[in-house]
C-alpha positions, -999 to +999 in steps of 0.1 A: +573+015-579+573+025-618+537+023-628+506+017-609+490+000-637+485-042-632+500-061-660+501-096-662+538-117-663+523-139-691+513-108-707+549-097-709+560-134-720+535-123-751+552-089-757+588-099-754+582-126-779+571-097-803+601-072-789+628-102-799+611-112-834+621-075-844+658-086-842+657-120-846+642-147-869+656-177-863+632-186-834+597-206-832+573-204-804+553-235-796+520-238-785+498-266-758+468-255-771+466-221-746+484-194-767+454-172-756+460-180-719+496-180-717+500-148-743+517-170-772+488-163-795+499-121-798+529-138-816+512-166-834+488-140-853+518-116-862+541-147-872+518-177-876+546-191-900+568-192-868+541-205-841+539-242-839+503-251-824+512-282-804+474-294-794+471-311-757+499-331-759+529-311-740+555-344-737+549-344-774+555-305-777+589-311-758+600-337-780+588-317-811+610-286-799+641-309-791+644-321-823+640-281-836+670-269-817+689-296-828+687-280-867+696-246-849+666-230-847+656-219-810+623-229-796+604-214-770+579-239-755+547-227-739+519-241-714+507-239-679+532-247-657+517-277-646+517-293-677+553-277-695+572-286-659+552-316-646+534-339-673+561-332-694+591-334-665+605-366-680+612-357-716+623-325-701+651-341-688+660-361-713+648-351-744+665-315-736+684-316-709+705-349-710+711-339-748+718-305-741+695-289-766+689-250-766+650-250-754+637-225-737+605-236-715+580-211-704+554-223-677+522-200-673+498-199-647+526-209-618+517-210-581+480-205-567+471-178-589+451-198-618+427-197-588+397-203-603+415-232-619+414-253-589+440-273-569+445-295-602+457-263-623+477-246-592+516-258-595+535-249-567+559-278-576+574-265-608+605-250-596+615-279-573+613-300-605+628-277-629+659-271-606+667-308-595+672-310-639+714-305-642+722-273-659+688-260-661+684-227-658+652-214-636+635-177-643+605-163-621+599-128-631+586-102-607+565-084-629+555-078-668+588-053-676+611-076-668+590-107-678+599-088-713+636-081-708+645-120-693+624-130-731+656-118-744+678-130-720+665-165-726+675-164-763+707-151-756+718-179-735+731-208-748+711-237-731+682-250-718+659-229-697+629-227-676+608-193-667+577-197-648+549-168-655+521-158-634+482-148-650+475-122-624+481-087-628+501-074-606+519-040-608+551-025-627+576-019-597+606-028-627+617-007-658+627-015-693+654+000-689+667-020-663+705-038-665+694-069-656+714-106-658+710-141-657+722-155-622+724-118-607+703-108-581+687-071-585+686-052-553+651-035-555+655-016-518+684-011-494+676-013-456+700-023-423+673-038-404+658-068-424+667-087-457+642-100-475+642-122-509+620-130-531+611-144-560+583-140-588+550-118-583+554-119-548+583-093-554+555-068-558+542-073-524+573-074-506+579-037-521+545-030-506+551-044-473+588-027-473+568+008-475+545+001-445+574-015-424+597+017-431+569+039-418+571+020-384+611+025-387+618-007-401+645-003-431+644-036-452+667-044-480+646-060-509+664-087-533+648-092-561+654-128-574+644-128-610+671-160-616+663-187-587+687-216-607+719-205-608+712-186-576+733-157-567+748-160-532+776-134-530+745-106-529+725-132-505+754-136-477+766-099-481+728-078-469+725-113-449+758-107-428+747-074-428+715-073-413+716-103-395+687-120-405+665-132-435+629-136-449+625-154-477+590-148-500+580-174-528+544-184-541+557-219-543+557-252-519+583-247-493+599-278-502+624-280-530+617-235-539+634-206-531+633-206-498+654-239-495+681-230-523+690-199-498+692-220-472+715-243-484+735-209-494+738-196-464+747-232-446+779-231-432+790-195-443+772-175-417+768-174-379+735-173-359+709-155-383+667-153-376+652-170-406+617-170-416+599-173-447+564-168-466+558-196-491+527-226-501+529-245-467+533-281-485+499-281-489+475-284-529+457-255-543+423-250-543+389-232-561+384-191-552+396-161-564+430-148-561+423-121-534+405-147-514+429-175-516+465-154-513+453-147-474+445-188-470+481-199-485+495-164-461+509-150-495+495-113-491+510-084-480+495-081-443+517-121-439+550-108-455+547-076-429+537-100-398+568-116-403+591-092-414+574-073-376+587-107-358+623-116-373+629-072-364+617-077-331+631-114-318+668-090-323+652-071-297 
């Protein structure tokens, strides 16, 4: 790992809004009313002519931004996940994606970690709904670093775009200096005896897991999937064929996330594999504390090595 320090993804969403305004300023940032939760406001009070404070009213905020790219501006469009991907879903698709418009959509506070939240606050749906949208483009950043870096790489791309970002701090196992790209899959760990990919914050405790698994002899390869829409299958099928089986890790319902786009990957282009997964058990969130409630959805670390244990073994 880099850095043992715990920085937030949203944190990084904040900072690599304030890394591209120093080369660019033809973007706007716009706001649902939670700039301080989903680390908008560190660019709104540097460039308040440039941050667009949207109020409670994110279908609106879509529509609004729409209308921005279509004069050539780019807009990045902020809120909790639940509200950028799900109340606003519909003019998602049409206002931006039917049209074609060059939006980027940020969604903080994905998966069960807005714990204290509750269930109503906890989306574990947003990348099934932001992936089923033609041409979109899904993000899920492992950690702050890159968080930063894909900031850029959403305003470089020409088209629409959705990241989901994550309000717990979790830590630095990235660089800044990392070559990363959109639809490329970044190999975080080589092993022969397990593949395992993942998506989002739960990157960081798959590296963990990988360290206490190679002390009992277990070498896994770890693919980080930082892009999960267009996913890349060449680096999926080649440490797959290799190893023989897969473990897929994702803080997100098992229907419609991750775990299902690599299986539809790896249909009819391998043999016999073992295939497991960690993910939300199609199931709501609910009230606690992150450290409490990661163990009740079987998110932590001690789940991802349980499994990883069992696929290793069943080749046995």
């Amino acid at each position: 790992m880099s850095e043992k320090k715990l920085l937030a993804t949203r944190a990084g969403y904040g900072q690599g809004l304030l890394d591209l305004a120093e080369e660019h300023d033809d973007f706007v940032v716009l706001e649902g009313d939670l700039g301080h939760a989903t680390g908008s406001l560190a660019f709104g009070k540097k460039y308040p002519e440039r941050y667009i404070e949207a109020g409670i009213a994110e279908q609106n905020e879509v529509g609004m931004a729409s209308g921005i790219a279509y004069t050539g501006w780019v807009p990045f469009v902020t809120s909790f996940a639940i509200f950028t991907a799900g109340r606003a879903c519909e003019i998602v698709r049409n206002a931006v994606g039917f049209n074609h418009m060059n939006v980027k959509l940020v969604g903080s506070h994905s998966g069960v970690t807005p714990a204290a939240d509750g269930g109503t606050h906890m989306c574990v749906e947003d990348i099934a709904w932001m992936k089923a949208i033609p041409e979109m483009v899904v993000l899920s950043p492992c950690d702050y670093n890159q968080t930063r870096l894909l900031v850029k790489k959403m305003y470089e791309y020409d088209g629409f775009v959705y990241m989901r970002t994550s309000r717990e701090p979790v830590a630095q196992i990235t660089t800044m200096e990392d070559d990363i790209e959109i639809g490329k899959a970044q190999i975080l760990r080589e092993g022969n005896d397990l593949t395992i990919a993942s998506t989002g914050i739960m990157t960081t405790f798959v590296m963990e897991a990988a360290e206490i698994l190679a002390k009992e002899g277990i070498e896994c390869a770890v693919l980080n999937y930082h892009t999960v829409k267009p996913l890349d299958e060449t680096t999926l099928l080649e440490h797959v064929r290799k190893t023989g089986n897969l473990l897929t890790v994702e803080e997100h319902n098992v229907h419609g996330g991750f775990t299902e786009s690599c299986a539809g990957a790896l249909l009819g282009k391998v043999g016999k594999i073992r295939f497991d997964h960690v993910a939300v058990e199609d199931r709501f969130g609910e009230t606690g504390n992150r450290l409490s409630l990661f163990p009740v959805f079987g998110l932590d670390t001690e789940s991802i090595v349980r499994k990883a244990r069992n696929l290793v073994r069943k080749e046995e």
